[in-house]
C-alpha positions in Angstrom: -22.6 63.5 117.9 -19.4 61.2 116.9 -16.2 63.2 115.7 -16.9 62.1 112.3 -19.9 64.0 112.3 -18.0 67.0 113.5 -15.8 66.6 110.8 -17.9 65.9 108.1 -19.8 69.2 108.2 -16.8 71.1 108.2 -15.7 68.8 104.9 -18.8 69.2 103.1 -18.7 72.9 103.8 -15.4 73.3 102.4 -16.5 70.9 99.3 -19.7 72.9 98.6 -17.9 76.1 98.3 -15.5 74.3 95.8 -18.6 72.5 94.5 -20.4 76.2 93.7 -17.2 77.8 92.3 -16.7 75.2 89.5 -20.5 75.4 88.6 -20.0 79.4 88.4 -17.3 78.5 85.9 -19.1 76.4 84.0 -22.0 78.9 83.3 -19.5 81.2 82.5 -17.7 79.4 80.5 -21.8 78.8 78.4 -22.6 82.7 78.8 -19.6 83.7 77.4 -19.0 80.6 74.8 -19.3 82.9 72.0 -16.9 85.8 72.9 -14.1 83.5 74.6 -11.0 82.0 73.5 -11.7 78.5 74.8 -8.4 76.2 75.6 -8.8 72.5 76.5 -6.5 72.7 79.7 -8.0 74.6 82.0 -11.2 73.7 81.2 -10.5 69.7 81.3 -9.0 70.3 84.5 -11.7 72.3 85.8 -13.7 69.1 85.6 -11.7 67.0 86.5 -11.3 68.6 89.5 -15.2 68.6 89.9 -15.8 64.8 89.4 -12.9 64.8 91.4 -14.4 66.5 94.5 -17.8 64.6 94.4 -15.8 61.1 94.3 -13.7 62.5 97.5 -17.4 63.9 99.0 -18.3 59.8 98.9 -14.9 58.1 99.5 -14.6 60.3 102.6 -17.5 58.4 104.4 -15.0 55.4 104.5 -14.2 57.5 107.5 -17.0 57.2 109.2 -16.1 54.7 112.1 -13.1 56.6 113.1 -13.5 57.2 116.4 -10.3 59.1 116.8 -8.3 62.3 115.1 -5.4 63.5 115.1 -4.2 66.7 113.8 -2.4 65.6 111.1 -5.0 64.0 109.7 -8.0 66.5 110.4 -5.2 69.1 108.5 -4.8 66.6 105.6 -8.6 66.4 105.5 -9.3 70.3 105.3 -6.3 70.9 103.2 -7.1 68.6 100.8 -10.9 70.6 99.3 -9.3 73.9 99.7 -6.6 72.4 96.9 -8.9 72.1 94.5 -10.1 75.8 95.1 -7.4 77.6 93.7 -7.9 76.1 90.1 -11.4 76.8 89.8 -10.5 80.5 90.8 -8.3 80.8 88.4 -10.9 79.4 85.6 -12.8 82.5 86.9 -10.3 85.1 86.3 -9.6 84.7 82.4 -8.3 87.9 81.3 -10.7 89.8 78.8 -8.4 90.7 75.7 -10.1 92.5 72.9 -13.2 91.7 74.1 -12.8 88.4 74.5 -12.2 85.6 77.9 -8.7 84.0 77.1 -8.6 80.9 78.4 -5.4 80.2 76.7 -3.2 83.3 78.2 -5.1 82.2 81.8 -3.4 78.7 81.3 0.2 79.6 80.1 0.3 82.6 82.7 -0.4 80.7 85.6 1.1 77.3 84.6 3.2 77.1 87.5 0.7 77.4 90.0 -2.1 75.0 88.4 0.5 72.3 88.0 1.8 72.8 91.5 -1.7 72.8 92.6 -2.3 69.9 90.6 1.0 68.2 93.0 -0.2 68.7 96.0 -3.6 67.9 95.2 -1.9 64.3 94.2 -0.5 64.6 97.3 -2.9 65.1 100.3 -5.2 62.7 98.2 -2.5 59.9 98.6 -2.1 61.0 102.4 -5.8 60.7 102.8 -5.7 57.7 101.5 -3.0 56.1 103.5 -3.6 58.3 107.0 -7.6 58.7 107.1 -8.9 56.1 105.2 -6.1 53.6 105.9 -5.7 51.9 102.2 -2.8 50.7 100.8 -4.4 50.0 97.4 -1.9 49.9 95.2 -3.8 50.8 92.1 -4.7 54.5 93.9 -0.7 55.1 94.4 0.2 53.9 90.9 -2.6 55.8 89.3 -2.1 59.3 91.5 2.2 58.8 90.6 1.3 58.6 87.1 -0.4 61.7 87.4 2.7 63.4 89.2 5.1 62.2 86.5 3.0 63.3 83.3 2.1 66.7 85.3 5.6 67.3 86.0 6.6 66.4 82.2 4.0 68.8 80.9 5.5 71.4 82.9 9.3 70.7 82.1 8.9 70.2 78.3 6.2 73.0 77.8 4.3 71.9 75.0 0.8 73.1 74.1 0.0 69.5 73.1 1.4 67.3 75.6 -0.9 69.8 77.9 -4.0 69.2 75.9 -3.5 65.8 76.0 -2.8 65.8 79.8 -5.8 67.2 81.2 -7.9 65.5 78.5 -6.4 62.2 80.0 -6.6 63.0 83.6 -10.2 64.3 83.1 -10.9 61.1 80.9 -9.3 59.0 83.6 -11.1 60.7 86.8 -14.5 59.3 84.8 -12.7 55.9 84.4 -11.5 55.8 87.9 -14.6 56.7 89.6 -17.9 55.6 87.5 -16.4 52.8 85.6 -13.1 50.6 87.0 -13.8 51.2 90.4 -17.4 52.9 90.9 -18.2 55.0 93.8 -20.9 53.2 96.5 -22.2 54.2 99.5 -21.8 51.1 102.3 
C-alpha cells in the first residue's frame, strides 16, 4: 500500500463519522419538524457543512500521487474533518423549551463557537489547499476570505438577519462552488 492509501482510510473514517452525524440531524430535524422552533442558521450551516464534507471527500484524491508526508500536513488533513464535527453536534443538542427543539436559543448560545468553528474550518481548508494539494487558485483564497470577513461581521454586529442571510449565502454558495462554477470530477 502507498501512504496515500494509509491516509485516505483514516480521512474517510473521520469524514463518515461527520458524514453520519449531519444525517442524524437531518432526521431529527424531519421527526421533530412539528414540535421545533426551526431557525435558518444553524440549519443552513449544517448543510453546508455537509456538501462541504463530500466536495472535500473528492478534492482530497488530488492527493493521491503524493508520495511523501509530513506532519504538518497529515495534522492539517485530520484536523480539517474533525472541524466540521463540532457544528453538527451542536445541531444535535437543541435545548427542548416547553416542549419544543429551539434551534434559535442553540444558535445565539453558542454563536461564539460556530463562528470560530466556522474560522478555522476556513482555515485548514486554505492550508489544505496550499500544503496538500499544492494550489494556488486564486479563486479558492478569495472565495474562503470572503467567508472569513462576512463570518466575522455577523459575529461583530450581531444581527439576526445579517446571520440568516450568511449561512443562506454560504450554503447557497457551497452548491455554486462545487456542482455548478467549478464541479467536482474524479480524474
Amino acid at each position: 500500500m502507498r501512504a496515500f492509501d494509509y491516509v485516505t482510510i483514516l480521512f474517510s473514517i473521520l469524514l463518515g463519522v461527520c458524514i453520519t452525524q449531519m444525517a442524524t440531524n437531518v432526521v431529527l430535524v424531519i421527526q421533530n419538524f412539528n414540535k421545533s422552533v426551526l431557525y435558518g442558521p444553524p440549519i443552513f450551516w449544517n448543510a453546508a457543512a455537509l456538501i462541504a464534507i463530500l466536495a472535500h471527500w473528492v478534492h482530497f484524491f488530488k492527493a493521491r500521487n503524493r508520495e511523501r508526508w509530513n506532519a504538518l500536513q497529515l495534522t492539517v488533513v485530520f484536523i480539517t474533518p474533525l472541524i466540521y464535527f463540532i457544528p453538527a453536534t451542536l445541531l444535535a443538542e437543541a435545548p427542548v423549551i416547553g416542549d419544543q427543539l429551539d434551534y434559535e436559543v442553540l444558535f445565539e448560545t453558542n454563536r461564539t463557537l460556530i463562528y470560530t468553528t466556522v474560522f478555522f474550518f476556513v482555515s485548514f481548508t486554505l492550508a489544505q489547499y496550499y500544503l496538500v494539494y499544492e494550489s494556488r487558485e486564486r479563486f479558492i483564497f478569495i472565495y474562503y476570505s470572503m467567508v472569513v470577513v462576512l463570518v466575522g461581521l455577523a459575529y461583530l454586529f450581531e444581527s439576526r438577519v445579517f446571520d440568516q442571510v450568511l449561512a443562506a449565502g454560504v450554503f447557497i454558495a457551497e452548491i455554486l462552488h462545487h456542482y455548478v462554477l467549478r464541479p467536482i470530477k474524479l480524474p
